[in-house]
Backbone atoms as SQL, in Angstrom:
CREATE TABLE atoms (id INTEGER PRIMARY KEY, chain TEXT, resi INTEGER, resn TEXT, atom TEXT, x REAL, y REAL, z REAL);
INSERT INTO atoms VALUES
  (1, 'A', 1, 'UNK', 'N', 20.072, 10.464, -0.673),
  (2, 'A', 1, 'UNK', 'CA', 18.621, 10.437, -0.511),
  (3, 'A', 1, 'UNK', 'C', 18.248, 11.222, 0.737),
  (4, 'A', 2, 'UNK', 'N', 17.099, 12.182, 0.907),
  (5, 'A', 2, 'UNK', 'CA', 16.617, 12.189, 1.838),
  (6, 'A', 2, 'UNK', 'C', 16.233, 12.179, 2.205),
  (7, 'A', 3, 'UNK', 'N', 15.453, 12.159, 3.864),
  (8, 'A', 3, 'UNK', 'CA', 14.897, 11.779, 4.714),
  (9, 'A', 3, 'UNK', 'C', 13.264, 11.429, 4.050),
  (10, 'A', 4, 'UNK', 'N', 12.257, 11.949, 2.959),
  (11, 'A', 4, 'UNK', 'CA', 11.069, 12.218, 2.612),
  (12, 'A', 4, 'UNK', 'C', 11.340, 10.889, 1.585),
  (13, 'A', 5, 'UNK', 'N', 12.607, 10.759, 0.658),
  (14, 'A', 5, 'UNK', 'CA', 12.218, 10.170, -0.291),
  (15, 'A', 5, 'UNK', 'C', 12.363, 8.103, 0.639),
  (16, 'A', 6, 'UNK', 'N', 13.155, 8.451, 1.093),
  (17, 'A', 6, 'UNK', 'CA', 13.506, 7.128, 2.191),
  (18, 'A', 6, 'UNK', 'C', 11.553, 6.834, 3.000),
  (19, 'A', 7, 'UNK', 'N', 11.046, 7.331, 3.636),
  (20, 'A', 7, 'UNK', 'CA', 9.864, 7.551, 3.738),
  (21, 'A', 7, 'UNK', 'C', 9.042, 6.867, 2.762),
  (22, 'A', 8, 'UNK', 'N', 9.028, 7.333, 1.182),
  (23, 'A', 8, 'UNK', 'CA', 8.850, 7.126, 0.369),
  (24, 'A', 8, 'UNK', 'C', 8.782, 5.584, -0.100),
  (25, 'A', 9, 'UNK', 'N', 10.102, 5.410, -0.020),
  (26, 'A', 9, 'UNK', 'CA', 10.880, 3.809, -0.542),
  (27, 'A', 9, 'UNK', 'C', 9.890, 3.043, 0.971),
  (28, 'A', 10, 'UNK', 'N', 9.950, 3.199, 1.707),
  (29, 'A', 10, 'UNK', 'CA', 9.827, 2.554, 3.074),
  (30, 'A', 10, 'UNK', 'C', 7.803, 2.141, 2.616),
  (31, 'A', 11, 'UNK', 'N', 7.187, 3.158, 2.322),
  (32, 'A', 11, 'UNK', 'CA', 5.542, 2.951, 2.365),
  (33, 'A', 11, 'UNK', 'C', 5.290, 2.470, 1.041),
  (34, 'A', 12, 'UNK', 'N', 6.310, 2.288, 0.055),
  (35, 'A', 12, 'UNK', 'CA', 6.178, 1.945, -1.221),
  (36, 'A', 12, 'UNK', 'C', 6.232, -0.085, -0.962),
  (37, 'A', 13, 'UNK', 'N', 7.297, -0.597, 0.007),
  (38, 'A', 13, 'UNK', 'CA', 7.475, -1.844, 0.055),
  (39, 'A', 13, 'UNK', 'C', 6.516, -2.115, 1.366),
  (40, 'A', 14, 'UNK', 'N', 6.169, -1.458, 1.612),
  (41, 'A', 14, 'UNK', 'CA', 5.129, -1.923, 2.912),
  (42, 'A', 14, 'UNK', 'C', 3.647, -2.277, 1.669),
  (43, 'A', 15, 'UNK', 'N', 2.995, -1.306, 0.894),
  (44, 'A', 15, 'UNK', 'CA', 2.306, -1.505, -0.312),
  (45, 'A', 15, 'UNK', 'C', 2.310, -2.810, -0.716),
  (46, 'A', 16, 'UNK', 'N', 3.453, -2.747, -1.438),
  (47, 'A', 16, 'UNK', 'CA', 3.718, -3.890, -2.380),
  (48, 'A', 16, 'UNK', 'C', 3.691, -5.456, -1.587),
  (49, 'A', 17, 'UNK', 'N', 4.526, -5.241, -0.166),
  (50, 'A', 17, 'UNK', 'CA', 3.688, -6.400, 0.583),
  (51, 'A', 17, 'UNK', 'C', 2.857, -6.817, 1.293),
  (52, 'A', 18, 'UNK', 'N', 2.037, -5.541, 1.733),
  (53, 'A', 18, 'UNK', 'CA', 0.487, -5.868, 1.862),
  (54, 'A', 18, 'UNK', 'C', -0.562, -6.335, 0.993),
  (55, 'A', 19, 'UNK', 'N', -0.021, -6.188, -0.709),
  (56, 'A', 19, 'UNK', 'CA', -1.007, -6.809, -1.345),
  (57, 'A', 19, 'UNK', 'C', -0.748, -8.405, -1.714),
  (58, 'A', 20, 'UNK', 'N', 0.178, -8.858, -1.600),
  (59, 'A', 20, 'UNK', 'CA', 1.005, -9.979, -1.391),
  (60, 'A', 20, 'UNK', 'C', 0.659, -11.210, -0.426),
  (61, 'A', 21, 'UNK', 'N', 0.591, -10.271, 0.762),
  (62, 'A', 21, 'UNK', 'CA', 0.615, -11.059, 1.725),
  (63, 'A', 21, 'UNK', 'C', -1.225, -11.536, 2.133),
  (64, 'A', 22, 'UNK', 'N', -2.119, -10.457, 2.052),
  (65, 'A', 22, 'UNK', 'CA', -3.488, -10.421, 2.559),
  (66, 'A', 22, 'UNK', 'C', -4.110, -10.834, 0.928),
  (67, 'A', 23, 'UNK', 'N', -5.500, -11.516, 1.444),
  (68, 'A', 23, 'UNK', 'CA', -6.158, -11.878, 0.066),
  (69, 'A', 23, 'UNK', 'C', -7.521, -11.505, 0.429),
  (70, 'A', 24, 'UNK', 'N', -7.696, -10.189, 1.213),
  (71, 'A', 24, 'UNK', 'CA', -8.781, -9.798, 1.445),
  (72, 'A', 24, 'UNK', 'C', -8.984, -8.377, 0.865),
  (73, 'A', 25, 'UNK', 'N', -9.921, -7.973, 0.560),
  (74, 'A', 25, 'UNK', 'CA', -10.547, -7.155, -0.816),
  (75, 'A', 25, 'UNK', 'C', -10.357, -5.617, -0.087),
  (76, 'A', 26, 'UNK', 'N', -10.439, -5.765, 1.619),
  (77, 'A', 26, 'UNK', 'CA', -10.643, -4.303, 2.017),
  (78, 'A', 26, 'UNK', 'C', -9.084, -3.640, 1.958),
  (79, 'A', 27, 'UNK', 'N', -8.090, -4.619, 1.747),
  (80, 'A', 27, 'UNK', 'CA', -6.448, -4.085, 2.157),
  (81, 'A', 27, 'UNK', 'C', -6.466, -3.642, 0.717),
  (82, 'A', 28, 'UNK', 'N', -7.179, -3.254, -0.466),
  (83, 'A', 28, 'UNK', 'CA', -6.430, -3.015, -1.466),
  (84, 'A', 28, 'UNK', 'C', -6.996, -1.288, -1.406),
  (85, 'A', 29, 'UNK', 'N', -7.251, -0.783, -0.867),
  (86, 'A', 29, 'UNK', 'CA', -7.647, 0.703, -0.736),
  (87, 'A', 29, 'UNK', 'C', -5.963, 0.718, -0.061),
  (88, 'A', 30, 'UNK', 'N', -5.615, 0.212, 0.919),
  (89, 'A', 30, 'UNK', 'CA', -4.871, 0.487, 2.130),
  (90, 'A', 30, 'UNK', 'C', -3.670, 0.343, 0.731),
  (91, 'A', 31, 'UNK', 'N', -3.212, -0.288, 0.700),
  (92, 'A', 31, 'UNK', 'CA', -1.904, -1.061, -0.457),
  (93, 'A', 31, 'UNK', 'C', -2.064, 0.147, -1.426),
  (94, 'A', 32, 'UNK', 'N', -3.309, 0.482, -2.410),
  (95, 'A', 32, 'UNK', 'CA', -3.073, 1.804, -3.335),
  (96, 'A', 32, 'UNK', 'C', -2.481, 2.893, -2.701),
  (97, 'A', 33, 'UNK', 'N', -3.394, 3.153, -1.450),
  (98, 'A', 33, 'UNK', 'CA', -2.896, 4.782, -0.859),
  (99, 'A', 33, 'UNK', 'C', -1.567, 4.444, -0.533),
  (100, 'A', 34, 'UNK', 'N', -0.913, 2.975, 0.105),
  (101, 'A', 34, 'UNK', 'CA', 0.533, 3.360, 0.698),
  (102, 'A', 34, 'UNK', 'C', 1.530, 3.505, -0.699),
  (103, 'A', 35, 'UNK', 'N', 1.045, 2.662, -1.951),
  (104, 'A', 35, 'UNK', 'CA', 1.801, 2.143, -2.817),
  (105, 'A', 35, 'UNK', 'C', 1.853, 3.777, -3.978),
  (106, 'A', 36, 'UNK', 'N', 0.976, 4.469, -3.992),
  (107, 'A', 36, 'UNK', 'CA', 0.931, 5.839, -4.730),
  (108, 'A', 36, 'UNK', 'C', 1.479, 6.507, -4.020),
  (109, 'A', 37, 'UNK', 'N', 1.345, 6.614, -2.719),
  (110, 'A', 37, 'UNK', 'CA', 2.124, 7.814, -1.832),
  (111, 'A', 37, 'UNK', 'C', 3.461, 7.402, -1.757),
  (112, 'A', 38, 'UNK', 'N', 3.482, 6.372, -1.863),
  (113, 'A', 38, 'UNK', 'CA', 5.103, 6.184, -1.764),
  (114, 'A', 38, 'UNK', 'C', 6.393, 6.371, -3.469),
  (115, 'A', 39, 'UNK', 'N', 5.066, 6.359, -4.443),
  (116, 'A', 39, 'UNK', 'CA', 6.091, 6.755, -5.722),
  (117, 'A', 39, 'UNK', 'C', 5.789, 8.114, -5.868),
  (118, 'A', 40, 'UNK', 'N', 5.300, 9.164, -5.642),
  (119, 'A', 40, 'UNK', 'CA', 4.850, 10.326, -5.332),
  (120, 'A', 40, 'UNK', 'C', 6.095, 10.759, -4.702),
  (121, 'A', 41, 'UNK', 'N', 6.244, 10.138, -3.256),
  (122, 'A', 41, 'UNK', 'CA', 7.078, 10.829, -2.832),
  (123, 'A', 41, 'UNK', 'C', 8.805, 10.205, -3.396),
  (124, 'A', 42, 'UNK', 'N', 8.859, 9.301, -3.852),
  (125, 'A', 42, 'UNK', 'CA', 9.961, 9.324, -4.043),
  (126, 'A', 42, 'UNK', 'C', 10.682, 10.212, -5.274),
  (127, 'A', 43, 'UNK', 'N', 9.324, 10.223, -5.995),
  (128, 'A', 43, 'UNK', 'CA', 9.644, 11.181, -7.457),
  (129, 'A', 43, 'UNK', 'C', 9.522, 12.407, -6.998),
  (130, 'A', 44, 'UNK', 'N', 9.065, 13.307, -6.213),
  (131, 'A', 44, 'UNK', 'CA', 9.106, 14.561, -5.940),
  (132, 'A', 44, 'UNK', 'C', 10.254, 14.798, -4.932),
  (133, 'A', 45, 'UNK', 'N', 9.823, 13.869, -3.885),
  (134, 'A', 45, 'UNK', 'CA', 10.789, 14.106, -2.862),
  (135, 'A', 45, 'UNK', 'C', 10.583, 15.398, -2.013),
  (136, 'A', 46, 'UNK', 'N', 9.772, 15.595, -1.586),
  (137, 'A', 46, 'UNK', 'CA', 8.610, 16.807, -1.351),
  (138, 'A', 46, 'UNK', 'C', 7.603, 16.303, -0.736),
  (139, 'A', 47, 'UNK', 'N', 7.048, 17.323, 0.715),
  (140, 'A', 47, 'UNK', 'CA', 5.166, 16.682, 0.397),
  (141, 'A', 47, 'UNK', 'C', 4.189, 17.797, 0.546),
  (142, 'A', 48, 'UNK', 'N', 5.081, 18.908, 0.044),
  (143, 'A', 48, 'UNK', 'CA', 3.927, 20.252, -0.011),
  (144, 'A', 48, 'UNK', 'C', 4.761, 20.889, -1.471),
  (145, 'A', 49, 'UNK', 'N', 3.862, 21.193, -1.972),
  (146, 'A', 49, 'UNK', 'CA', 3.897, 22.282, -3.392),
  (147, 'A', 49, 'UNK', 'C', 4.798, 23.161, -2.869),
  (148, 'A', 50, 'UNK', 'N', 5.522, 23.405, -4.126),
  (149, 'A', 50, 'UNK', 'CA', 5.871, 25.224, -4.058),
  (150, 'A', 50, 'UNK', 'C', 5.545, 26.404, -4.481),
  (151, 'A', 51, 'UNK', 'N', 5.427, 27.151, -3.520),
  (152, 'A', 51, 'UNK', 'CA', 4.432, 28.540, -4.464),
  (153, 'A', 51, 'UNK', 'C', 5.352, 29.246, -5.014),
  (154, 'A', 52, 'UNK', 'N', 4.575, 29.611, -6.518),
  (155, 'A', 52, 'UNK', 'CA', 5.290, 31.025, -7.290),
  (156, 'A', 52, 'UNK', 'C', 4.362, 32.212, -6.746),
  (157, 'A', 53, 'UNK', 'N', 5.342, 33.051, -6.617),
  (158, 'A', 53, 'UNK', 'CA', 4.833, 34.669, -6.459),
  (159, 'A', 53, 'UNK', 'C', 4.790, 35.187, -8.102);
């Protein structure tokens, strides 16, 4: 694994237990963005595009 997709795994379980743990309505913006960015990056493993010429 490297270093981006670990990143990845790391903001993916921070997600999953922020929505867990808080039962307040404003952490679920916070929990989507960490919980999408974190399967994003683990499936790309990347965090910028690559350009074709």
């Amino acid at each position: 694994m490297n270093k981006i997709r670990i990143i990845g795994l790391i903001m993916l379980i921070i997600g999953i237990v922020l929505q867990f743990s808080f039962e307040n309505d404003g952490t679920d913006f916070l929990t989507g963005l960490l919980a999408g960015g974190g399967i994003g990056q683990l499936i790309t493993g990347q965090i910028k595009s690559k350009k074709k010429s």
